[in-house]
C-alpha positions as CSV (number, residue, x, y, z in Angstrom):
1,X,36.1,-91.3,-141.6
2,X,36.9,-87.6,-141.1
3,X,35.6,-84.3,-140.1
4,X,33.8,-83.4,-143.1
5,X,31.8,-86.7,-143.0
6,X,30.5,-85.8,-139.7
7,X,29.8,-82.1,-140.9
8,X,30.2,-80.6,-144.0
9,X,32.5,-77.9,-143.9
10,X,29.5,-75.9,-146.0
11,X,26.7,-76.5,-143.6
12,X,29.4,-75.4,-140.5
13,X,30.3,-72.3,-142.0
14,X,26.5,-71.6,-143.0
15,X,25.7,-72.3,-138.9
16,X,28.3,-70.2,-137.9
17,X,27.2,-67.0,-140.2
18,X,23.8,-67.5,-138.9
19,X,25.0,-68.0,-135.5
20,X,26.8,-64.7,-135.7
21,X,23.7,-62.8,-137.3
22,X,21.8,-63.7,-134.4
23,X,24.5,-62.2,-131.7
24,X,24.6,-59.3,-133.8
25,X,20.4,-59.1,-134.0
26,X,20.1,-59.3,-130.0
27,X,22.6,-56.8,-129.4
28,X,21.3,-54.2,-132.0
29,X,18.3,-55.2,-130.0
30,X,19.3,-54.0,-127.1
31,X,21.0,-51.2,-128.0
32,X,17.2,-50.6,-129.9
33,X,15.8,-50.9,-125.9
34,X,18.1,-48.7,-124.5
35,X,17.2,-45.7,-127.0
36,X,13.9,-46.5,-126.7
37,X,13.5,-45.9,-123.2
38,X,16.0,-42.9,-123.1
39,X,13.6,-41.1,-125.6
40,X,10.2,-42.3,-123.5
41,X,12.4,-40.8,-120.3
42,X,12.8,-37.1,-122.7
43,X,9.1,-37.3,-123.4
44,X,7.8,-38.0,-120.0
45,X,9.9,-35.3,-118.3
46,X,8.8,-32.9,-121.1
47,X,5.0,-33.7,-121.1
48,X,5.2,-33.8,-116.8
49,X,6.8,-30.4,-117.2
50,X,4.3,-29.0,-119.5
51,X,1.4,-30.9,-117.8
52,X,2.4,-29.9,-114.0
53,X,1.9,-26.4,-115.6
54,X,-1.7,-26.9,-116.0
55,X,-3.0,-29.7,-113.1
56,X,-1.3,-30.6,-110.1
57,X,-2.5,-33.8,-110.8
58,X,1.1,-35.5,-111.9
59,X,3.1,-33.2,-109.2
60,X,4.9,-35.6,-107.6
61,X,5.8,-38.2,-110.5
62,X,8.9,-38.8,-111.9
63,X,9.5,-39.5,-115.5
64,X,10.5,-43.5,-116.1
65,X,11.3,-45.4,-119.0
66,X,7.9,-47.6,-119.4
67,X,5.5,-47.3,-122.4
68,X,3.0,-45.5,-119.8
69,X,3.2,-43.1,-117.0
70,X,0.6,-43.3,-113.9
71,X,-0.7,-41.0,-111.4
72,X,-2.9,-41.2,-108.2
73,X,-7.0,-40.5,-109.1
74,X,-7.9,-40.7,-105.0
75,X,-8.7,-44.9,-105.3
76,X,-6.5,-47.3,-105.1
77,X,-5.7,-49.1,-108.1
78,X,-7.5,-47.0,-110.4
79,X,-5.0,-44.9,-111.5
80,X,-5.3,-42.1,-114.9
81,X,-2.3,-43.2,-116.9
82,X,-0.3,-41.4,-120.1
83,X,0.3,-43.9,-122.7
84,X,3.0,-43.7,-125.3
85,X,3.5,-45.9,-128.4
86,X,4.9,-45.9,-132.0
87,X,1.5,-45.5,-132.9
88,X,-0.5,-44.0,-130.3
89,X,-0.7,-41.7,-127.6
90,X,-3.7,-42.1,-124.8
91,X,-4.8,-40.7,-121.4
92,X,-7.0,-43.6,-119.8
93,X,-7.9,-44.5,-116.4
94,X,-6.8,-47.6,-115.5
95,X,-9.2,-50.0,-113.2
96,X,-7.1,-52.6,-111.7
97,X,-7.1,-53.0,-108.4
98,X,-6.1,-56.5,-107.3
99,X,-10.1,-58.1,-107.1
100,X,-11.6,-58.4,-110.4
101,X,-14.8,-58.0,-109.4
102,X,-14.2,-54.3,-108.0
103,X,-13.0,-53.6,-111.3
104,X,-16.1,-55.0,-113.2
105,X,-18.6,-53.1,-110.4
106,X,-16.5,-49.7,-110.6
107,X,-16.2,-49.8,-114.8
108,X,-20.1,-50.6,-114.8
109,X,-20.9,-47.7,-112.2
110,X,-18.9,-45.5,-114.2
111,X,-20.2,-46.8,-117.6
112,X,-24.1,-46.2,-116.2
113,X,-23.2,-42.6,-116.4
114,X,-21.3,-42.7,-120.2
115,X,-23.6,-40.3,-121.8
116,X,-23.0,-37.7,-118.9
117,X,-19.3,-38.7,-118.9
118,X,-18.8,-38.0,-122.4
119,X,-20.7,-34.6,-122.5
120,X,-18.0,-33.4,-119.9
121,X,-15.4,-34.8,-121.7
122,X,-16.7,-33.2,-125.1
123,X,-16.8,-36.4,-127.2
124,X,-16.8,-40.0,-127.3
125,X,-14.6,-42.1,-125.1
126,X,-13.3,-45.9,-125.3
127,X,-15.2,-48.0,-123.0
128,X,-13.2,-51.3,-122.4
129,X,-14.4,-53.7,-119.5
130,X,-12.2,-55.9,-120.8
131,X,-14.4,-59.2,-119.7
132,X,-11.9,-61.6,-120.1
133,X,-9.1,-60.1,-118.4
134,X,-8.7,-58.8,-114.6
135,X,-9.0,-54.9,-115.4
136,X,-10.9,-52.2,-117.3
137,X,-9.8,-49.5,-118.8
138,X,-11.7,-46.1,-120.3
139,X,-9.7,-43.9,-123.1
140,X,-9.1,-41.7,-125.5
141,X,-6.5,-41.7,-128.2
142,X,-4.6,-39.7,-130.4
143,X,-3.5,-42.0,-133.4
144,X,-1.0,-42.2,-136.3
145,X,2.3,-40.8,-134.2
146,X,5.0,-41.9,-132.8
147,X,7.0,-41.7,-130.0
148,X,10.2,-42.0,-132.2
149,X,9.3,-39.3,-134.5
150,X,10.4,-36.3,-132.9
151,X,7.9,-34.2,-135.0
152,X,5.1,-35.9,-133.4
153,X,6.0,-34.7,-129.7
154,X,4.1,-31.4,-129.9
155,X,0.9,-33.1,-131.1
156,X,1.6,-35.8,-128.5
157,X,2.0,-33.1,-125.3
158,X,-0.9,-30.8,-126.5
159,X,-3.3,-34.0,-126.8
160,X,-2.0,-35.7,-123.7
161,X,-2.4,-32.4,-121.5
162,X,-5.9,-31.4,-123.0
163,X,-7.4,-35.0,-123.2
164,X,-6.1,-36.1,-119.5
165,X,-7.3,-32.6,-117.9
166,X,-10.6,-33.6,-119.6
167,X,-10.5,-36.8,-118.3
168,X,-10.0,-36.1,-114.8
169,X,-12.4,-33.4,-114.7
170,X,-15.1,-35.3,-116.4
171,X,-14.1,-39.1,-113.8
172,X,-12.4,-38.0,-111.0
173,X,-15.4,-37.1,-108.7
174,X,-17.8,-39.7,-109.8
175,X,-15.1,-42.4,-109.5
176,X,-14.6,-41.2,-105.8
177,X,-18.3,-41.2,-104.8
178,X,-18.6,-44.9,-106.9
179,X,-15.8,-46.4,-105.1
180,X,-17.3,-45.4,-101.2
Protein backbone atom coordinates (compact mmCIF):
# COMPACT_ATOMS: atom_id res chain seq x y z
CA UNK A 1 0.00 0.00 0.00
CA UNK A 2 1.30 3.53 -0.48
CA UNK A 3 0.63 7.12 0.17
CA UNK A 4 -1.78 7.71 -2.40
CA UNK A 5 -3.99 4.81 -1.14
CA UNK A 6 -4.22 6.46 2.06
CA UNK A 7 -4.82 9.99 0.38
CA UNK A 8 -5.21 10.90 -3.02
CA UNK A 9 -2.71 13.14 -3.99
CA UNK A 10 -5.86 15.20 -5.66
CA UNK A 11 -7.99 15.38 -2.63
CA UNK A 12 -4.51 16.67 -0.54
CA UNK A 13 -3.69 19.30 -2.84
CA UNK A 14 -7.52 20.31 -2.98
CA UNK A 15 -7.24 20.51 1.20
CA UNK A 16 -4.30 22.31 1.09
CA UNK A 17 -5.67 25.17 -1.46
CA UNK A 18 -8.66 25.42 0.74
CA UNK A 19 -6.61 25.41 3.78
CA UNK A 20 -4.62 28.24 2.43
CA UNK A 21 -7.84 30.34 1.29
CA UNK A 22 -8.96 30.23 4.74
CA UNK A 23 -5.47 31.72 6.27
CA UNK A 24 -5.69 34.16 3.67
CA UNK A 25 -9.72 35.03 4.50
CA UNK A 26 -8.99 35.48 8.34
CA UNK A 27 -6.18 37.72 7.83
CA UNK A 28 -7.82 39.95 5.18
CA UNK A 29 -10.29 39.80 7.98
CA UNK A 30 -8.38 41.27 10.19
CA UNK A 31 -6.75 43.63 8.39
CA UNK A 32 -10.87 44.44 7.37
CA UNK A 33 -11.19 45.04 11.55
CA UNK A 34 -8.32 47.05 11.92
CA UNK A 35 -9.55 49.72 9.12
CA UNK A 36 -12.75 49.50 10.42
CA UNK A 37 -12.06 50.70 13.66
CA UNK A 38 -9.37 53.24 12.50
CA UNK A 39 -12.21 54.97 10.42
CA UNK A 40 -14.95 54.69 13.41
CA UNK A 41 -11.91 56.37 15.68
CA UNK A 42 -11.74 59.48 12.54
CA UNK A 43 -15.55 59.73 12.77
CA UNK A 44 -15.89 59.84 16.48
CA UNK A 45 -13.19 62.48 17.05
CA UNK A 46 -14.70 64.45 14.12
CA UNK A 47 -18.51 64.20 15.22
CA UNK A 48 -17.12 64.84 19.33
CA UNK A 49 -15.39 67.82 17.79
CA UNK A 50 -18.25 69.17 15.98
CA UNK A 51 -20.76 68.04 18.67
CA UNK A 52 -18.71 69.57 21.80
CA UNK A 53 -19.27 72.73 19.71
CA UNK A 54 -22.85 72.71 20.32
CA UNK A 55 -23.57 70.75 23.96
CA UNK A 56 -21.25 70.10 26.58
CA UNK A 57 -22.89 67.00 26.87
CA UNK A 58 -19.94 64.62 25.26
CA UNK A 59 -17.06 67.09 26.92
CA UNK A 60 -15.11 64.76 28.39
CA UNK A 61 -15.33 61.60 25.96
CA UNK A 62 -12.77 60.29 24.09
CA UNK A 63 -13.29 58.85 20.61
CA UNK A 64 -12.81 54.77 20.68
CA UNK A 65 -13.06 52.26 18.08
CA UNK A 66 -16.61 50.52 18.99
CA UNK A 67 -19.72 50.72 16.65
CA UNK A 68 -21.20 53.24 19.35
CA UNK A 69 -20.06 56.05 21.50
CA UNK A 70 -21.67 56.80 25.07
CA UNK A 71 -22.08 59.62 27.34
CA UNK A 72 -23.31 60.35 30.91
CA UNK A 73 -27.43 61.51 30.89
CA UNK A 74 -27.24 62.15 35.09
CA UNK A 75 -28.49 58.14 35.86
CA UNK A 76 -26.54 55.48 35.96
CA UNK A 77 -26.75 53.05 33.29
CA UNK A 78 -28.87 55.02 31.10
CA UNK A 79 -26.57 56.52 29.02
CA UNK A 80 -27.49 58.68 25.30
CA UNK A 81 -25.34 56.77 22.93
CA UNK A 82 -24.08 57.69 19.06
CA UNK A 83 -24.45 54.70 16.96
CA UNK A 84 -22.55 54.11 13.79
CA UNK A 85 -23.06 51.35 11.14
CA UNK A 86 -22.70 50.54 7.45
CA UNK A 87 -26.15 51.21 7.32
CA UNK A 88 -27.25 53.43 9.96
CA UNK A 89 -26.51 56.21 12.06
CA UNK A 90 -28.69 56.76 15.53
CA UNK A 91 -28.63 58.80 18.77
CA UNK A 92 -30.57 56.67 21.42
CA UNK A 93 -30.67 56.49 25.08
CA UNK A 94 -29.67 53.49 26.29
CA UNK A 95 -31.62 51.89 29.57
CA UNK A 96 -29.42 49.29 31.00
CA UNK A 97 -28.60 49.50 34.18
CA UNK A 98 -27.66 46.09 35.69
CA UNK A 99 -31.59 45.15 37.22
CA UNK A 100 -33.97 44.48 34.45
CA UNK A 101 -36.70 45.56 36.17
CA UNK A 102 -35.44 49.28 36.59
CA UNK A 103 -35.13 49.28 32.96
CA UNK A 104 -38.70 48.05 32.18
CA UNK A 105 -40.17 50.75 35.12
CA UNK A 106 -37.83 53.65 33.74
CA UNK A 107 -38.71 52.81 29.73
CA UNK A 108 -42.51 52.60 30.76
CA UNK A 109 -42.28 56.01 32.85
CA UNK A 110 -40.68 57.52 30.00
CA UNK A 111 -43.01 55.87 27.42
CA UNK A 112 -46.33 57.30 29.52
CA UNK A 113 -45.13 60.67 28.42
CA UNK A 114 -44.35 59.63 24.38
CA UNK A 115 -46.72 61.98 22.92
CA UNK A 116 -45.09 64.91 24.95
CA UNK A 117 -41.66 63.42 24.31
CA UNK A 118 -42.05 63.40 20.70
CA UNK A 119 -43.57 67.00 20.40
CA UNK A 120 -40.11 68.13 21.88
CA UNK A 121 -38.23 66.15 19.89
CA UNK A 122 -40.29 67.31 16.59
CA UNK A 123 -41.30 63.83 15.35
CA UNK A 124 -41.60 60.27 16.00
CA UNK A 125 -39.13 58.26 17.93
CA UNK A 126 -38.37 54.42 18.21
CA UNK A 127 -39.78 53.00 21.26
CA UNK A 128 -37.99 49.57 22.01
CA UNK A 129 -38.64 47.98 25.62
CA UNK A 130 -37.04 45.29 24.29
CA UNK A 131 -39.22 42.62 26.55
CA UNK A 132 -37.19 39.78 26.05
CA UNK A 133 -33.86 41.16 26.65
CA UNK A 134 -32.40 42.95 29.86
CA UNK A 135 -32.44 46.71 28.43
CA UNK A 136 -34.56 49.28 26.54
CA UNK A 137 -33.57 51.49 24.24
CA UNK A 138 -35.47 54.82 22.56
CA UNK A 139 -34.11 56.21 18.99
CA UNK A 140 -33.91 57.82 16.09
CA UNK A 141 -32.21 56.92 12.94
CA UNK A 142 -30.79 58.29 9.98
CA UNK A 143 -30.78 55.32 7.39
CA UNK A 144 -29.11 54.26 4.00
CA UNK A 145 -25.31 55.45 4.97
CA UNK A 146 -22.41 54.27 5.78
CA UNK A 147 -19.71 54.62 7.92
CA UNK A 148 -17.27 53.42 5.17
CA UNK A 149 -18.51 55.88 2.62
CA UNK A 150 -16.69 58.87 3.25
CA UNK A 151 -19.44 60.93 1.42
CA UNK A 152 -21.91 60.00 4.01
CA UNK A 153 -19.88 61.62 7.07
CA UNK A 154 -21.46 65.14 6.58
CA UNK A 155 -25.03 63.73 6.65
CA UNK A 156 -23.88 61.43 9.43
CA UNK A 157 -22.36 64.58 11.86
CA UNK A 158 -25.24 67.03 10.90
CA UNK A 159 -28.00 64.25 11.88
CA UNK A 160 -26.09 62.92 14.87
CA UNK A 161 -25.51 66.49 16.36
CA UNK A 162 -29.23 67.78 15.63
CA UNK A 163 -31.07 64.53 16.56
CA UNK A 164 -28.92 63.89 20.00
CA UNK A 165 -29.27 67.66 21.00
CA UNK A 166 -32.95 66.95 20.40
CA UNK A 167 -32.86 64.03 22.27
CA UNK A 168 -31.42 65.26 25.33
CA UNK A 169 -33.42 68.28 25.46
CA UNK A 170 -36.65 66.52 24.88
CA UNK A 171 -35.35 63.16 27.94
CA UNK A 172 -32.91 64.45 29.90
CA UNK A 173 -35.03 66.18 32.66
CA UNK A 174 -37.93 63.75 32.70
CA UNK A 175 -35.45 60.79 32.90
CA UNK A 176 -33.92 62.48 36.02
CA UNK A 177 -37.17 63.21 37.96
CA UNK A 178 -38.38 59.30 36.79
CA UNK A 179 -35.41 57.79 38.07
CA UNK A 180 -35.64 59.60 41.96
Amino acid sequence: MDIEQIIPVKEAEDYLIKMADKAKEAESAKESSRGILALRKKYWGELLEEFNKVSHQFQNVNPGTDHWLSGGSGVSGVPFSFVVTKNYVSVELSISTSETDTNKMIFDALYSQKEEIEKDYGQSLNWQRLNDKKMSRISSRLENVDITNSDDWMKMKKFQCEAMKKLYSAIHDRLNKTSR
